[in-house]
C-alpha positions as CSV (number, residue, x, y, z in Angstrom):
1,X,40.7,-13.8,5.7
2,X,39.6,-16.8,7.9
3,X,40.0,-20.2,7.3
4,X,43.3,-22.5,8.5
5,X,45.3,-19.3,8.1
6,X,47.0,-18.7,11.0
7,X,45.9,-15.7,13.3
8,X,49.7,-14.2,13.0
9,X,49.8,-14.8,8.8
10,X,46.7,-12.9,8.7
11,X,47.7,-10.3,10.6
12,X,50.4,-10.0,8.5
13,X,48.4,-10.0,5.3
14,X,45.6,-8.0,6.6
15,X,49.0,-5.4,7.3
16,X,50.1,-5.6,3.9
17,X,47.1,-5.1,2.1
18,X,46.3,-2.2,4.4
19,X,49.5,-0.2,3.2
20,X,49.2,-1.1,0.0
21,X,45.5,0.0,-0.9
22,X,45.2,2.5,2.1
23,X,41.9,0.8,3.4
24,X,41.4,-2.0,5.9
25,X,40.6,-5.5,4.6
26,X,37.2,-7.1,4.5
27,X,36.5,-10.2,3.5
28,X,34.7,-10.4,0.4
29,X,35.1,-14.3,-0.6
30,X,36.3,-17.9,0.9
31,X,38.2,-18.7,-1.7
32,X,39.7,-22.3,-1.4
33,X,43.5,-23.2,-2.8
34,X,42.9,-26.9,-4.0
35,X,46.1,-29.2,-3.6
36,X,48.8,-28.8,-6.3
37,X,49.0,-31.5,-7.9
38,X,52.1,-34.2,-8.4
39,X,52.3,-33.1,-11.8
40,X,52.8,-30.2,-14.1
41,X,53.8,-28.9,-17.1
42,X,56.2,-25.7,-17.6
43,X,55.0,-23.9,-19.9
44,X,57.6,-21.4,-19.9
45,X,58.4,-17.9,-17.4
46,X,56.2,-15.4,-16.4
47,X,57.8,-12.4,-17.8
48,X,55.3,-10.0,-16.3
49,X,51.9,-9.7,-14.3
50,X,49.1,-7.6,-14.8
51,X,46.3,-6.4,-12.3
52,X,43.5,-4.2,-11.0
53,X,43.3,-3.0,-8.2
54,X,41.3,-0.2,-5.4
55,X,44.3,2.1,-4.0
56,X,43.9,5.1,-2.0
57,X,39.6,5.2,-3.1
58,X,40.9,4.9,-6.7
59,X,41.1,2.1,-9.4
60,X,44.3,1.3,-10.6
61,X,45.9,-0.8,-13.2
62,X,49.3,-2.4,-12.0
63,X,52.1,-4.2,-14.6
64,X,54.8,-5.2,-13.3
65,X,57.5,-6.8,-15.3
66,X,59.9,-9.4,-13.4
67,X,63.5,-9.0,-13.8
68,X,65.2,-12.1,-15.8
69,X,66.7,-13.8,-12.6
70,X,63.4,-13.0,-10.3
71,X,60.6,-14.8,-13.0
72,X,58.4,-17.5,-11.5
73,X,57.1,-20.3,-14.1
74,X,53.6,-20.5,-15.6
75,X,52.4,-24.0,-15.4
76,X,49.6,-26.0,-16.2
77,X,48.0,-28.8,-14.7
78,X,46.5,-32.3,-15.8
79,X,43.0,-30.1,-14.9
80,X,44.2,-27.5,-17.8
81,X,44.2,-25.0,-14.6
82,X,46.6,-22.6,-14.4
83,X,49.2,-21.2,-11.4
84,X,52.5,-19.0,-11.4
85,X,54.8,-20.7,-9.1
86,X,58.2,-20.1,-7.8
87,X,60.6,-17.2,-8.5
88,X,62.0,-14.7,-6.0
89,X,60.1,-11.6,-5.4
90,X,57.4,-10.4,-2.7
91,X,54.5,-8.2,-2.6
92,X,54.4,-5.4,-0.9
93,X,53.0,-1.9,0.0
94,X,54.9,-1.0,-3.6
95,X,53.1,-4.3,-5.0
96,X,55.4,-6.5,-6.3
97,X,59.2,-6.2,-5.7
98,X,61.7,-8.4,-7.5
99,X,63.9,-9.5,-4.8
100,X,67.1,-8.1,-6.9
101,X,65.7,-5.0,-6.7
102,X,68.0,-3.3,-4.6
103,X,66.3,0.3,-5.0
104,X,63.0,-1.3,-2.9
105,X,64.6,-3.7,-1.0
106,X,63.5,-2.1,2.2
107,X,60.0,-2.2,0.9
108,X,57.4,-3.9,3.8
């Protein structure tokens, strides 16, 4: 995690990824966020989210389903690319956590 990220945002991402898969980060890729562009196309919510992950030395598979008020949008761009944007939840050492979710809401 390098790049124009500030040196207190990584710590804090570096912090959150180290309670959430039990391991210390190391940087595998340079990945670079292009520019969102002026325009896009809603294509409708993103009711849930899917992933893989290493946790604790084991591979896991993660769903998570957003709760109705906390969906972000799935849009596409003039590129045909794709990106989830908005909504109101968070990731943390749980994964993600709707931010009506009053059961994690102490979550870190």
């Amino acid at each position: 995690m390098s790049g124009r990220v500030p040196p207190s945002q990584r710590a804090k991402i570096s912090d959150v990824f180290a309670r959430f898969t039990g391991r210390d980060p190391v940087a595998i890729a340079k990945i670079r966020a292009p520019a969102t562009p002026a325009v896009a196309g809603v294509i409708g919510y993103c009711d849930a989210i899917e992933y893989t992950t290493e946790r604790d030395g084991k591979v896991e598979r993660y769903r998570h389903r957003f709760a109705k008020a906390d969906r972000p949008y799935l849009v596409v761009y003039p590129d045909m690319t794709v990106q989830i944007l908005g909504g109101s939840y968070r990731f943390t050492e749980l994964g993600i956590v709707d931010d009506s979710d009053q059961k994690h809401a102490q979550a870190r």
